[in-house]
Residue frames as qw, qx, qy, qz and C-alpha x, y, z in Angstrom:
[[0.355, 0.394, 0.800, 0.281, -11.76, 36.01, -5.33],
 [0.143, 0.253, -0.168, -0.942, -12.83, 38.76, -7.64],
 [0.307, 0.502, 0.775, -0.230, -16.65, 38.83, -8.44],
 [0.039, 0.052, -0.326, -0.943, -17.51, 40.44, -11.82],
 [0.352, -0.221, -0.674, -0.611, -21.20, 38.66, -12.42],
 [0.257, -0.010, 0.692, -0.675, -23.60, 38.74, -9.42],
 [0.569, -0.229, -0.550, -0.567, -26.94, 36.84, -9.40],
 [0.003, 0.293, 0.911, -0.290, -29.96, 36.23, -6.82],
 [0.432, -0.105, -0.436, -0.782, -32.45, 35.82, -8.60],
 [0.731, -0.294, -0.477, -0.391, -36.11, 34.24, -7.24],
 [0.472, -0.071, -0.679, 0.559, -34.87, 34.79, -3.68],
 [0.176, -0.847, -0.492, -0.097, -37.92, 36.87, -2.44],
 [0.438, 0.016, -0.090, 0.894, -34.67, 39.76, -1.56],
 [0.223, -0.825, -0.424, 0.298, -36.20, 43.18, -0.53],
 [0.030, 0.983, -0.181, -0.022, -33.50, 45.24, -0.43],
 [0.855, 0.070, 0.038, 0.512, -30.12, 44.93, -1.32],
 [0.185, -0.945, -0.116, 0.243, -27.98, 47.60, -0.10],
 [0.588, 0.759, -0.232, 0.156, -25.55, 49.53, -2.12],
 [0.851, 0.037, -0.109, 0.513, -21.71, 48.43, -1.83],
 [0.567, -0.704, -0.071, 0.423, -19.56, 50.73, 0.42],
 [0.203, -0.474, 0.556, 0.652, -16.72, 50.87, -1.75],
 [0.410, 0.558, -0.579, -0.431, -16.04, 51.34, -5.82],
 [0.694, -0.113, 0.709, -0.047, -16.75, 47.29, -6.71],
 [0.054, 0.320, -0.719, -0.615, -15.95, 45.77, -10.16],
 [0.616, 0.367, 0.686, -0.120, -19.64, 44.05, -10.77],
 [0.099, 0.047, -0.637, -0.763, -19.79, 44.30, -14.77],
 [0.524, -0.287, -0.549, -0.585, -23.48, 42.46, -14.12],
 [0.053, -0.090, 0.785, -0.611, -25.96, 42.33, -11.56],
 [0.461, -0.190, -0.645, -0.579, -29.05, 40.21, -11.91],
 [0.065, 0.040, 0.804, -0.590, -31.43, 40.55, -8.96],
 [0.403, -0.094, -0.527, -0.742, -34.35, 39.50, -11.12],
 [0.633, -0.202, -0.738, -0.120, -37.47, 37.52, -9.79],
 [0.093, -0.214, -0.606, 0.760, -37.46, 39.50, -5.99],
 [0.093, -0.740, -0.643, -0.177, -39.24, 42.09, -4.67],
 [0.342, -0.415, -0.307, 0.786, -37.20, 44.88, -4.50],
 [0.057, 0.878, 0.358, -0.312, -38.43, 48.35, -4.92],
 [0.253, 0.939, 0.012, 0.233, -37.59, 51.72, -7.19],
 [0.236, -0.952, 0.137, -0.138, -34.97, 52.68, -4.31],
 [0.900, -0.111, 0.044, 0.419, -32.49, 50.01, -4.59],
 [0.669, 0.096, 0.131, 0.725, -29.80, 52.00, -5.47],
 [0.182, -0.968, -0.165, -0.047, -31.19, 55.57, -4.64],
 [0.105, -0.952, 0.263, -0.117, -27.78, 57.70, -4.05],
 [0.890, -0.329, 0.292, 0.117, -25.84, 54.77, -4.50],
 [0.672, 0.718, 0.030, -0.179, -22.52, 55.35, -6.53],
 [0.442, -0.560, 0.697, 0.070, -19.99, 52.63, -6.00],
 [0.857, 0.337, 0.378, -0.092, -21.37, 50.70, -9.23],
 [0.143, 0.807, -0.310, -0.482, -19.08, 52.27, -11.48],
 [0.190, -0.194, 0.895, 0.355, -18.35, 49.17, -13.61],
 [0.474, 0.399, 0.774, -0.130, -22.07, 47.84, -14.14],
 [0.149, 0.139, -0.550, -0.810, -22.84, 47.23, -17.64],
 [0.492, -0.223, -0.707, -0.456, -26.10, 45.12, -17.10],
 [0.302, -0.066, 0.442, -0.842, -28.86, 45.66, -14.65],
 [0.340, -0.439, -0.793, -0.252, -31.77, 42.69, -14.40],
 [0.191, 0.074, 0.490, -0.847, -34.24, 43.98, -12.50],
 [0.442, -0.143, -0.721, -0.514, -37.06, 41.58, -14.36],
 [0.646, -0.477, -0.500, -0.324, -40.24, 41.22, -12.46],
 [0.276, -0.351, -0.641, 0.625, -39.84, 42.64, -9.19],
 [0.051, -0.804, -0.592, 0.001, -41.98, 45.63, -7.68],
 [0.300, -0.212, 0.052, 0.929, -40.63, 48.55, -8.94],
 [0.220, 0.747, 0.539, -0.320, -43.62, 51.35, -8.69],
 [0.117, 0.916, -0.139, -0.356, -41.14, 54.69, -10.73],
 [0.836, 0.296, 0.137, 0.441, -38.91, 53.47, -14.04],
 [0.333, 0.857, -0.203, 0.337, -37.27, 57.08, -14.14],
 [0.419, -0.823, 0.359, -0.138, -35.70, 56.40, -10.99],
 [0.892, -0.142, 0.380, 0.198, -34.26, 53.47, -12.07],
 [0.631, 0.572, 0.123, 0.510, -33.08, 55.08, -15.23],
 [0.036, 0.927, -0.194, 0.319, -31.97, 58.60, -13.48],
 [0.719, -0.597, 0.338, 0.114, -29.82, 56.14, -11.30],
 [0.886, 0.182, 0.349, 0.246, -28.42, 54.27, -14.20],
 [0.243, 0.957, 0.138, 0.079, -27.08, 57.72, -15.05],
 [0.572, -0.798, 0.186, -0.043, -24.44, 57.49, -12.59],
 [0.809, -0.323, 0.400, 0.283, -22.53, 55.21, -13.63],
 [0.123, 0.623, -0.525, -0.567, -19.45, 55.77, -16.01],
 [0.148, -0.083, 0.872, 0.459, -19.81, 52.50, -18.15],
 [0.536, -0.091, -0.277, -0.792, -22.94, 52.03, -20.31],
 [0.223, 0.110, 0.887, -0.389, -25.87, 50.06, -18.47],
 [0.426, -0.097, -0.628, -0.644, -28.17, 48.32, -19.97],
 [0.380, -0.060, 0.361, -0.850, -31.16, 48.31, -17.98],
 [0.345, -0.279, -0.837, -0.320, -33.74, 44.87, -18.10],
 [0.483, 0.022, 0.402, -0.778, -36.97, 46.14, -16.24],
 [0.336, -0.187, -0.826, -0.413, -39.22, 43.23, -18.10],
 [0.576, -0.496, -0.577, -0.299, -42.78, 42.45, -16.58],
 [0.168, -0.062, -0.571, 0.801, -42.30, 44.92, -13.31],
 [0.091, -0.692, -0.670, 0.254, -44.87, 45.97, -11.24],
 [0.223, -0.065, 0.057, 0.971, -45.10, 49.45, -12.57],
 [0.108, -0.628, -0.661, 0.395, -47.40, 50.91, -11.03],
 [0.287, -0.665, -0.024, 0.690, -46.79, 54.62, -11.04],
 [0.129, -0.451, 0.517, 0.716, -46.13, 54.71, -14.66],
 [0.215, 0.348, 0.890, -0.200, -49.07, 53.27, -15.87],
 [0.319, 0.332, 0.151, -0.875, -51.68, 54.81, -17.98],
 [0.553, 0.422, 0.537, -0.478, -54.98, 54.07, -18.82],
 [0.042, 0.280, -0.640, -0.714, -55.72, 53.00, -22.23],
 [0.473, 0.391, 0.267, -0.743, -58.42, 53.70, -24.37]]
C-alpha cells in the first residue's frame, strides 16, 4: 500500500522520527500534538512533501522549521497556525 497523505493529528505525539529511506508523503499533518522545533532536524528523506501541518503544537524556533523546509526538492507549504512560539516572540508596545 503506498501512503501519499499522512495524518495524526490530536494524538498528544512528541516526536515523530524522520523516515529512514526517500518516502513519497506529498502531505503530512501532525497538527494538534506536542511536538517540538526538532522534528525533522537533519532529516532528508521527505523529498516529496508539499504540505507540512504543524498547527498548534509547541514549537519554541519558526526558522528551524522553515531552514528545514529548505531541504526538500518539491515546494512545501508550511501551516505553523496558533504554535507555541515562544522564542520568536516580541514584546509589543
Amino acid at each position: 500500500m503506498v501512503v501519499e497523505d499522512f495524518t495524526l493529528s490530536d494524538s498528544d505525539i512528541v516526536h515523530l522520527p524522520c523516515p529512514p529511506e526517500t518516502n513519497i508523503f506529498h502531505v503530512l499533518d501532525v497538527s494538534e500534538n506536542r511536538i517540538t522545533d526538532v522534528i525533522f532536524q537533519n532529516c532528508s528523506s521527505l523529498v516529496h512533501l508539499e504540505t507540512l501541518n504543524l498547527r498548534r503544537n509547541k514549537l519554541e524556533e519558526l526558522a528551524k522549521i522553515f531552514q528545514c523546509a529548505l531541504v526538500y526538492k518539491d515546494a512545501v507549504a508550511v501551516d505553523a497556525d496558533q504554535v507555541s512560539n515562544k522564542k520568536d516572540d516580541h514584546p509589543r508596545s
